[in-house]
C-alpha positions, 0 to 999 in steps of 0.5 A, spaced: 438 297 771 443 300 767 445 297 760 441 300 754 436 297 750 436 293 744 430 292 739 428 286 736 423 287 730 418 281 728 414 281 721 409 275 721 405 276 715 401 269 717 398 266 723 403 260 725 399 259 732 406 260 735 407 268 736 407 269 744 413 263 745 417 265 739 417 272 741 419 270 749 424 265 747 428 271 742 427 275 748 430 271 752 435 267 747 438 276 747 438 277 755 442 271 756 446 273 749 447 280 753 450 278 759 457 277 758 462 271 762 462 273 769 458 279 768 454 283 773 446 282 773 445 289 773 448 291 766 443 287 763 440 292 758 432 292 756 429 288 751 424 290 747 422 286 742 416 288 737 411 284 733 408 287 727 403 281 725 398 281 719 392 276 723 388 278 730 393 275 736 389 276 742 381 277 743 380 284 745 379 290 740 385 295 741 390 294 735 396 295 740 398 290 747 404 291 751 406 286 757 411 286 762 412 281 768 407 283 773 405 280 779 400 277 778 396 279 785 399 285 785 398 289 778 402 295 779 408 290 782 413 290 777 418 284 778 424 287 773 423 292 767 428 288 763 422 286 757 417 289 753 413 285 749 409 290 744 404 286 738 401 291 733 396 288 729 395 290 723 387 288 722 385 292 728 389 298 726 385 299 718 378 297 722 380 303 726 380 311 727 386 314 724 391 319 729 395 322 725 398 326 730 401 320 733 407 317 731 405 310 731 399 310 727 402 314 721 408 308 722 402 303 722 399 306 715 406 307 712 407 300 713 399 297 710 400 295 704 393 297 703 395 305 703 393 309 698 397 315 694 394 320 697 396 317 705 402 317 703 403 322 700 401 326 707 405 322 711 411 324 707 409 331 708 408 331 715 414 326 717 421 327 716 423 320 718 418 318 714 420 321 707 427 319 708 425 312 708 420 313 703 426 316 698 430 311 700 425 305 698 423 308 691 431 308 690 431 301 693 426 299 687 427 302 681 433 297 680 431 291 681 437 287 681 441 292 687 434 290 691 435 283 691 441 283 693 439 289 699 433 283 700 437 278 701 443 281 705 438 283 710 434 277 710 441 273 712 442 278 717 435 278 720 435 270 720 442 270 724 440 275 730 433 271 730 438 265 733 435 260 726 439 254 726 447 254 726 447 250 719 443 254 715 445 260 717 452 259 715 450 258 709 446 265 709 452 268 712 457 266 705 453 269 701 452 276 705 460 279 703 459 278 695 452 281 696 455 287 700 460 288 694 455 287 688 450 292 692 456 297 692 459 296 686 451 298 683 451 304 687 458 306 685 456 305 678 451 310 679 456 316 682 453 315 688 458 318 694 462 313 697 459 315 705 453 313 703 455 307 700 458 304 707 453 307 710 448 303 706 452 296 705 455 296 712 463 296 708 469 299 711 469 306 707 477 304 705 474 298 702 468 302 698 474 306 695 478 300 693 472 297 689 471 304 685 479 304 683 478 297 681 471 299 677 475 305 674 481 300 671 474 297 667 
């Protein structure tokens, strides 16, 4: 296999009893989604999709379970590598021992809403990626109306690469362009620099400096 991989991210706050076909079928729908016309098997990338939920999904004690396609007589017999299912339940996690030294426990405490400040605040001294994230969310907070419409841009995005219904999702995808615009116009007002606005709003760098010289003639 030589395609790269692609990452879907899922956060499922409720039990709805339909996690495992619902993963399988945005997997599947982006394996298909991945191989152009008349393109070759072999450059199909690995899809890895991971599923954060807040309930217990399966009857055994670890917080995180993988699955892959096995034989199912032969379990070290691997049909393909081209899909990687990952759960992480967030239950479990708070019930168990905490390791620090380990990426994926510091992300899963990061992500509980139940953290304390005194966790958070070792986080962040330990993990750079997680500072950032952190500074970037505080940022993301303190004004209202710029996290809304942040919210509401990603929601669109999230909903149109999850393969929501073709109807609805035109309507989200009018609105996302006025809502990266009103994003960077906030920004602008705040003196922030133009690379980080394109960078947050995913607008062209040209477009960025022209909404800032149409705000300069206000």
């Amino acid at each position: 296999m030589t395609g790269e991989s692609q990452y879907d991210l899922e956060i499922q706050l409720r039990n709805e009893f339909n996690m495992p076909q619902r993963t399988l079928f945005y997997a599947g729908k982006m394996i298909v989604e991945s191989v152009k016309q008349g393109g070759d098997y072999l450059d199909m990338p690995k899809i890895i999709t991971i599923n954060i939920v807040n309930y217990n999904q399966f009857e055994v004690e670890r917080f995180h379970t993988t699955f892959h396609l096995y034989e199912d007589g032969e379990r070290e017999l691997l049909l393909t590598d081209v899909m990687e299912i990952h759960f992480l339940e967030c239950p479990k996690f708070r019930k168990g021992k905490k390791d620090m030294s380990s990426a994926l426990h510091r992300w899963m405490l990061f992500l509980d809403d139940k953290i304390t400040e005194d966790q958070l605040k070792e986080l962040v001294e330990m993990d750079e990626v997680i500072r950032r994230t952190e500074e970037r969310l505080e940022w993301l907070s303190a004004d209202e109306e710029t996290r809304r419409l942040y919210e509401a841009r990603e929601d669109a995005l999230i909903n149109y690469n999850s393969g929501m219904k073709a109807s609805w999702r035109q309507g989200k995808e009018e609105g996302k362009e006025e809502g990266k615009e009103e994003i960077a116009r906030n920004m602008l007002r705040k003196g922030m620099e133009h690379e980080l606005i394109a960078e947050v709003t995913g607008l062209p760098l040209q477009e960025v400096r022209k909404l800032h010289k149409l705000l300069d003639k206000r």
